[in-house]
Legacy VTK file of the C-alpha trace (Angstrom):
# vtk DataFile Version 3.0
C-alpha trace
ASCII
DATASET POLYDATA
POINTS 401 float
-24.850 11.392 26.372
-27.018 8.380 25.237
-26.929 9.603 21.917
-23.034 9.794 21.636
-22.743 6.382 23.643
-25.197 4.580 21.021
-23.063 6.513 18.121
-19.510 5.183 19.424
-21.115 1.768 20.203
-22.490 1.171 16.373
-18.672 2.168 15.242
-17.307 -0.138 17.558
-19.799 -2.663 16.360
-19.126 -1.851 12.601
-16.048 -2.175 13.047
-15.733 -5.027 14.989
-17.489 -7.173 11.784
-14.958 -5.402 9.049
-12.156 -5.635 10.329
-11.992 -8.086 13.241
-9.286 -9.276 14.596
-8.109 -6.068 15.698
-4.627 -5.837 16.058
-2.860 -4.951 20.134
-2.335 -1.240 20.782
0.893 0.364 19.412
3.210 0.222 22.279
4.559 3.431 23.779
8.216 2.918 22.739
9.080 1.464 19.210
13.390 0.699 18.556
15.108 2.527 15.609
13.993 -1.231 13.543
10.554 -2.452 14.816
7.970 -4.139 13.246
4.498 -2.194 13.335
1.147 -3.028 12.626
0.220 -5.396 10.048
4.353 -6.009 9.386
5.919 -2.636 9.126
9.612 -2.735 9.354
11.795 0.294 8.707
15.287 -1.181 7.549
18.190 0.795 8.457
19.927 1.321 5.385
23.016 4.136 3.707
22.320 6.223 1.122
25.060 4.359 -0.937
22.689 1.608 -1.037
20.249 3.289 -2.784
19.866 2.425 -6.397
20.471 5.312 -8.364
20.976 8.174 -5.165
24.190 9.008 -6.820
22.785 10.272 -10.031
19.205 11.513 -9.000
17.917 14.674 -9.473
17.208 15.656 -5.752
16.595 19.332 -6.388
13.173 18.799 -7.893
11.424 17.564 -4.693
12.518 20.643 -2.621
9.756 22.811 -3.927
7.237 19.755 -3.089
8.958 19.340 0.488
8.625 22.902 1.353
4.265 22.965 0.940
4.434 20.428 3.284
6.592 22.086 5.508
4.266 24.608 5.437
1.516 22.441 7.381
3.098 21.581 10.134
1.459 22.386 13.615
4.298 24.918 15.559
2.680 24.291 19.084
3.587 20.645 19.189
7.364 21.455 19.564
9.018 18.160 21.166
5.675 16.214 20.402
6.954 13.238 18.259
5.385 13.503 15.048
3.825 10.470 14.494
2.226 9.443 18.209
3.926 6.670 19.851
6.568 6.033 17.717
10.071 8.003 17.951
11.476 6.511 14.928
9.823 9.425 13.229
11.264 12.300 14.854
9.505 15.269 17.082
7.957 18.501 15.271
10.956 20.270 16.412
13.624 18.556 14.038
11.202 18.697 11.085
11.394 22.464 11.472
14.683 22.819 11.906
15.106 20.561 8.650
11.993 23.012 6.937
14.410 26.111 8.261
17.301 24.837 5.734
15.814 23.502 2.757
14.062 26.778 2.154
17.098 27.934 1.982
18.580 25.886 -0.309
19.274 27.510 -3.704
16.853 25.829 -6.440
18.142 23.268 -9.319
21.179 22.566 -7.371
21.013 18.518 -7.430
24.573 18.350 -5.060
23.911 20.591 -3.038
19.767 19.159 -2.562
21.493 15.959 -1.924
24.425 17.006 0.565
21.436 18.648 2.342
19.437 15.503 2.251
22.217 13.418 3.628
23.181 16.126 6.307
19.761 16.102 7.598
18.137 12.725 7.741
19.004 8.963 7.695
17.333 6.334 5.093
15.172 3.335 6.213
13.872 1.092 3.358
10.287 0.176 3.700
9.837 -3.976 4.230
7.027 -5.525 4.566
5.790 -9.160 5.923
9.025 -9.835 8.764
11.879 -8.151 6.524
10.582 -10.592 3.578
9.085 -8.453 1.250
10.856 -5.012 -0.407
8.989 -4.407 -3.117
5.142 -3.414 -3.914
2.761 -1.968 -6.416
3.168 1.560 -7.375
0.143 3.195 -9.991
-0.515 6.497 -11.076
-2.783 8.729 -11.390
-3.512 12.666 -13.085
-5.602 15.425 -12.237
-8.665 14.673 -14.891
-10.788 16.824 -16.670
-13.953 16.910 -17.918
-16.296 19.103 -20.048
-19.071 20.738 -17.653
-21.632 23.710 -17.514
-23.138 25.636 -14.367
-26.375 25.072 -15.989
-27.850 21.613 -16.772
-28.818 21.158 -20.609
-29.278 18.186 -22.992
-25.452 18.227 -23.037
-24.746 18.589 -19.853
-26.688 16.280 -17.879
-24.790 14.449 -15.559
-24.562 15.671 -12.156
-21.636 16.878 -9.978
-22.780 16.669 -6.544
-21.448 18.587 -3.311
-20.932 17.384 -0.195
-24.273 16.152 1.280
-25.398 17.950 4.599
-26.096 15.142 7.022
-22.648 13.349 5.804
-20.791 12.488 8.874
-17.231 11.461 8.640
-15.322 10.144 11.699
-11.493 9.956 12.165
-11.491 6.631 13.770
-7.881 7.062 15.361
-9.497 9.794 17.930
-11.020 6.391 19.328
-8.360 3.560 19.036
-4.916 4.102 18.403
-5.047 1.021 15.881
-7.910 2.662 13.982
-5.091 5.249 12.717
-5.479 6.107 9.603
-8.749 4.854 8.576
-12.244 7.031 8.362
-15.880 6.168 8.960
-18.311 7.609 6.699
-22.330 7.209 6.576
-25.224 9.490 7.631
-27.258 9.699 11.339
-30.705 8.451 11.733
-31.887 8.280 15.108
-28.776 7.604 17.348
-26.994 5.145 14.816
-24.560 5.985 12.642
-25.548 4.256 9.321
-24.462 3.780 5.830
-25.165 6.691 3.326
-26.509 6.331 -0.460
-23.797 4.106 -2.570
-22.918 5.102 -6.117
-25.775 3.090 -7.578
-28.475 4.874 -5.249
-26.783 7.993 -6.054
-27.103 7.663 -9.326
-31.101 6.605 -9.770
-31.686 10.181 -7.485
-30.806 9.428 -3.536
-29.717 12.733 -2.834
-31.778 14.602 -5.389
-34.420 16.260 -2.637
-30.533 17.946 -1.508
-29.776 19.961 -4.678
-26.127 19.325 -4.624
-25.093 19.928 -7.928
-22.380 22.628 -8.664
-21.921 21.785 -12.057
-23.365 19.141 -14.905
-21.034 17.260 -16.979
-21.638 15.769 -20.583
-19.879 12.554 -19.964
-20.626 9.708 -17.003
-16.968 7.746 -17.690
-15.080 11.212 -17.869
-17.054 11.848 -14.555
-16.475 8.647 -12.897
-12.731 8.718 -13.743
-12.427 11.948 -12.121
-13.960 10.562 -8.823
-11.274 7.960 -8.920
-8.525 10.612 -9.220
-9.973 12.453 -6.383
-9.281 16.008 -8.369
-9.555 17.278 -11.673
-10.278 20.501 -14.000
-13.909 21.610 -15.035
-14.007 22.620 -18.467
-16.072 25.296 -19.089
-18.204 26.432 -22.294
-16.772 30.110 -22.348
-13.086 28.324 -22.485
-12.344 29.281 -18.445
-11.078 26.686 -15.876
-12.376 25.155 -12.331
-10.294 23.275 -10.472
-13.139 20.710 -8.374
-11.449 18.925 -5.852
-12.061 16.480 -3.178
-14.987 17.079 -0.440
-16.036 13.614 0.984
-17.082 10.218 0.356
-20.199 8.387 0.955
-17.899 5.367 3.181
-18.275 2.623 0.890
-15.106 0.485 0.092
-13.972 1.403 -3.559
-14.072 -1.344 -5.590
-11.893 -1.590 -8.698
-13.636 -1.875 -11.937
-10.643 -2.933 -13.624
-11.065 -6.330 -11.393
-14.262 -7.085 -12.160
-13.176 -6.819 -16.155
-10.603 -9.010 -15.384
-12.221 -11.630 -13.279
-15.373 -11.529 -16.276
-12.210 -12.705 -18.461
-13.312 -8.941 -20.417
-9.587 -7.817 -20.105
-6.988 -9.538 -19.644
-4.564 -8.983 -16.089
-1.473 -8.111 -18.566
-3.826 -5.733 -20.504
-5.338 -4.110 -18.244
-5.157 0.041 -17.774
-7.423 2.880 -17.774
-7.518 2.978 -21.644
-8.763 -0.655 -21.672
-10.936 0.267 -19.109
-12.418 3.151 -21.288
-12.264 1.391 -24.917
-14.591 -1.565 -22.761
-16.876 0.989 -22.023
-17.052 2.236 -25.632
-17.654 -1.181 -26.989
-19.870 -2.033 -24.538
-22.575 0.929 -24.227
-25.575 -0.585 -22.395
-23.116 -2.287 -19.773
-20.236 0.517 -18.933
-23.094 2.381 -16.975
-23.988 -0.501 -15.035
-20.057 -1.784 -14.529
-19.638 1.823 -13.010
-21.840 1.557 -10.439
-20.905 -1.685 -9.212
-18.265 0.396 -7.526
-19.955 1.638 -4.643
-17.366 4.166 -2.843
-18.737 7.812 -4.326
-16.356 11.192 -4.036
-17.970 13.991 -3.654
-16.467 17.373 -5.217
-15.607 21.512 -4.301
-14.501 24.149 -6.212
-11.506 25.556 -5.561
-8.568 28.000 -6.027
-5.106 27.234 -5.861
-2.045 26.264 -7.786
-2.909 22.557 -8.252
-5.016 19.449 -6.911
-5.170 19.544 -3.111
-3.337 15.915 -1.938
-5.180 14.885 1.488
-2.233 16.686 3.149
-4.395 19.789 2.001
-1.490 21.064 0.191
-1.419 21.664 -3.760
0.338 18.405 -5.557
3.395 18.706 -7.636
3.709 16.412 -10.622
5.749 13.480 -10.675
7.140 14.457 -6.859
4.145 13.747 -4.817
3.142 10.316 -3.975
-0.321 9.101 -2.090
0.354 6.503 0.318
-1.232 4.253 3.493
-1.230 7.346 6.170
-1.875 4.272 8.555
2.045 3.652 7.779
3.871 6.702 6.770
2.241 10.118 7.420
2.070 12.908 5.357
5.048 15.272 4.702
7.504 12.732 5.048
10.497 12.578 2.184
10.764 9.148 0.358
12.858 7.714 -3.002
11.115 5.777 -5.023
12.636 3.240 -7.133
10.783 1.572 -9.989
10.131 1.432 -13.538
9.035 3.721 -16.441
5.432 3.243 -17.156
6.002 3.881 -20.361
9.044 2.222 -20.930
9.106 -0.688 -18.565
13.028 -1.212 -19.730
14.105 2.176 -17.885
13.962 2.656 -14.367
12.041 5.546 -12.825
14.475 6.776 -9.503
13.249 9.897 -7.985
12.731 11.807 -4.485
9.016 12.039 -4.009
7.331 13.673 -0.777
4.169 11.545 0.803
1.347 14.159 0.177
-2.065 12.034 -0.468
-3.747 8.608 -0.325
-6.598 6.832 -1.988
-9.202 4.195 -1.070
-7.236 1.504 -3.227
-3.779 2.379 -1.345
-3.577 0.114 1.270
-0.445 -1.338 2.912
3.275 0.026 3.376
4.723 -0.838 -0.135
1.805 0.790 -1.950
1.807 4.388 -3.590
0.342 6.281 -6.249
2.848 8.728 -8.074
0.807 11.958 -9.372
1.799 12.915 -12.478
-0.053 16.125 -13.160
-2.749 16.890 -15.828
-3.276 16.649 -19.794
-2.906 13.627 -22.071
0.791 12.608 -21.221
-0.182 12.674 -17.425
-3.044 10.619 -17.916
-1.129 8.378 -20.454
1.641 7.445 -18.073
-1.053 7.467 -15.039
-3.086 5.152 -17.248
-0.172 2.484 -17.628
1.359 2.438 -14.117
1.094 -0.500 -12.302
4.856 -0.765 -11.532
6.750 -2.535 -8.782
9.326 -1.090 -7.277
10.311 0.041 -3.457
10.769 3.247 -1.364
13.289 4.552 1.327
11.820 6.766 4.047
14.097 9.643 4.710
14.022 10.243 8.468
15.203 12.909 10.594
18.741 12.266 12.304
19.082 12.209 15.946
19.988 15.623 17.737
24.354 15.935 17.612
24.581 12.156 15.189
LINES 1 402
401 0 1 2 3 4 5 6 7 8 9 10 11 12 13 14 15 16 17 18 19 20 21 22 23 24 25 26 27 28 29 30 31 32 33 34 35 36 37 38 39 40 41 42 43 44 45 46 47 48 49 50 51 52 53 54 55 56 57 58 59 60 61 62 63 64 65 66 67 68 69 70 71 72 73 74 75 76 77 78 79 80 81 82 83 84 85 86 87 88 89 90 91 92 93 94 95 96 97 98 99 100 101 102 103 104 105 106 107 108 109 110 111 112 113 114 115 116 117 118 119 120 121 122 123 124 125 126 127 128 129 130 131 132 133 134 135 136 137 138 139 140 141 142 143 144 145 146 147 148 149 150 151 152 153 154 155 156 157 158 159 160 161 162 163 164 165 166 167 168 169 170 171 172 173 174 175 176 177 178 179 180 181 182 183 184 185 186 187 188 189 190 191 192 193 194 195 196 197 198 199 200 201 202 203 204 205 206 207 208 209 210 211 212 213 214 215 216 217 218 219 220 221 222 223 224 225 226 227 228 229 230 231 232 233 234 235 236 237 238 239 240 241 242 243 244 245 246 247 248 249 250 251 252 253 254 255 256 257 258 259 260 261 262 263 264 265 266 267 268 269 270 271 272 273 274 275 276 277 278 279 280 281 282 283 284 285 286 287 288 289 290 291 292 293 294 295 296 297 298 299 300 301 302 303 304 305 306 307 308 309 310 311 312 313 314 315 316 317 318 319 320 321 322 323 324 325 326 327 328 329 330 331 332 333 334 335 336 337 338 339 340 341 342 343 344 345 346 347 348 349 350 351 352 353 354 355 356 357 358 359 360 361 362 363 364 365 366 367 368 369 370 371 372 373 374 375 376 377 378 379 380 381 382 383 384 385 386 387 388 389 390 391 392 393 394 395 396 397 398 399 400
């Protein structure tokens, strides 16, 4: 008992110093337009108002729509599925909404989108009192880099497992307004404390734990990979491992595309993952060091299955799932995004997506990260995406409306 009461009480303190002020407790009844924590506010909207609903290609996001369907708990029945606020529907109508859309016939785009606007209601996602609609939306790609079983003059960089005395917490078992957000570090004695960051990792922290899995012949390829949370092993006799997301060592991720850009190294408008990379080759004796002066550290699984696992723990379809702020909308949970082409900023990019992941650098309600899938045009587009644009949650309708 003393041991748990000292663990809670060095989370609470933790805490208390990163994020203080903490914000009231969610109240036990929220109205159809409420705002949340830090600002939410679900706008009731029509699905005429929704630029380019008319024309969109609904049928593609069934297929995404359905994995998720497949997670969802069947004991909670009328349990509302997001705790303490209604606005999101009970278990119950999510399943009778799974029921039809698998059987909806596939690339049927009117007949996706009659069953869309039978089944749920839009809200549009505001922000800040109703005053801000629109926020950043990136990209990102399952990555890939070369790697052997065996370590070798090539292969030399390490691809470390999950350490054994990592301890992650879900802090929303504790405080409702913890929702959302995860406490990771190691035990010693009855304190919870930090574990190894990147840089500690990487001059041999957790070499006494053998964690490797695989060795990789390239740091950047490596390090781009952690920040896609997934990726594909490439492997000397031409097969294929998928490595996928096991932990973190609980340090904040810090973007390394900032610090470029506050050096005055890049430029805000030029700024990317390719300028991020062609830095790195220019600058040879610094890239290592810029790398590790963001701490956060993912570590990696192998794993079977059709694609990346999202944090939803289902596999990610391209350009339909999006990673958002599960503090805000939960997983599973239809949306239509509406911004532009990376690519094309001129064109806009309109499209049902399905909230399936999240990231350390999504934070907020108007933030996502659209996955785009793997190989050079995925990583292209995932490179260049720093779009803004808004979403529509799609909602389930009230029993008999």
């Amino acid at each position: 008992m003393s041991f748990v009461r000292h663990l809670v009480a060095g989370i609470v303190l933790t805490l208390s110093a990163a994020c203080a002020p903490l914000a009231p407790e969610s109240p036990s009844s929220v109205p159809e337009s409420a705002t949340g924590d830090e600002g939410l506010l679900l706008q009731p909207a029509s699905f005429t108002e929704i630029p380019g609903w008319t024309g969109g290609r609904q049928a593609g996001v069934l297929g995404a729509f359905l994995r998720s369907c497949a997670k969802l708990d069947n004991r909670l029945g009328d349990n509302l599925f997001v705790k303490n606020d209604p606005r999101f529907g009970r278990y119950v109508d999510w399943r009778l909404i799974c029921a039809e859309a698998a059987r909806q016939p596939a690339a049927h785009d009117g007949l996706a989108r009659a069953f869309l606007v039978r089944n749920f209601r839009p809200f549009q996602v505001v922000a800040e009192g109703g005053l801000k609609q629109e926020g950043l939306f990136t990209g990102y790609y399952e990555a890939e880099i070369r790697a052997a079983r065996v370590s070798s003059a090539r292969y030399w960089v390490p691809v470390l497992g999950k350490p054994r005395d990592l301890v992650t917490m879900n802090l929303g078992q504790f405080r409702e307004n913890w929702k959302g957000r995860t406490l990771a570090g190691r035990v010693k004695g009855d304190r919870l404390i930090p574990h190894a960051s990147r840089h500690e990792i990487a001059r041999g922290a957790l070499k006494d734990q053998h964690l490797a899995f695989l060795w990789a012949d390239d740091p950047v390829d490596l390090f781009f990979l952690h920040v896609q949370g997934s990726g594909r092993a490439l492997l000397p006799d031409g097969s294929v491992l998928r490595v996928g997301y096991a932990g973190t060592n609980g340090h904040p991720y810090k973007s390394i595309g900032k610090i470029l850009i506050e050096r005055g190294e890049v430029s805000r408008e030029a700024m990317s993952m390719q300028a991020i990379r062609q830095w790195i080759t220019n600058h040879p004796d610094q890239g290592l060091a810029l790398l590790n002066e963001n701490p956060s550290y993912v570590f990696l699984k192998a794993y079977k299955g059709d694609g990346p696992l999202g944090a939803q723990g289902v596999p990610l379809t391209p350009g339909r799932s999006l990673a958002v702020d599960s503090k805000f909308i939960p997983y599973g949970v239809p949306l239509w995004l509406d911004t532009t082409d990376p690519v094309d900023p001129e064109q806009p990019l309109r499209r049902m997506v399905v909230a399936q992941d999240t990231g350390g650098a999504i934070r907020g309600p108007l933030r996502g990260d659209l996955f785009w899938g793997h190989g050079q045009v995925a990583e292209h587009k995932a490179g260049l995406m720093k779009q803004t644009g808004g979403i529509w949650l799609l909602l389930p309708r009230p029993p008999g409306s």
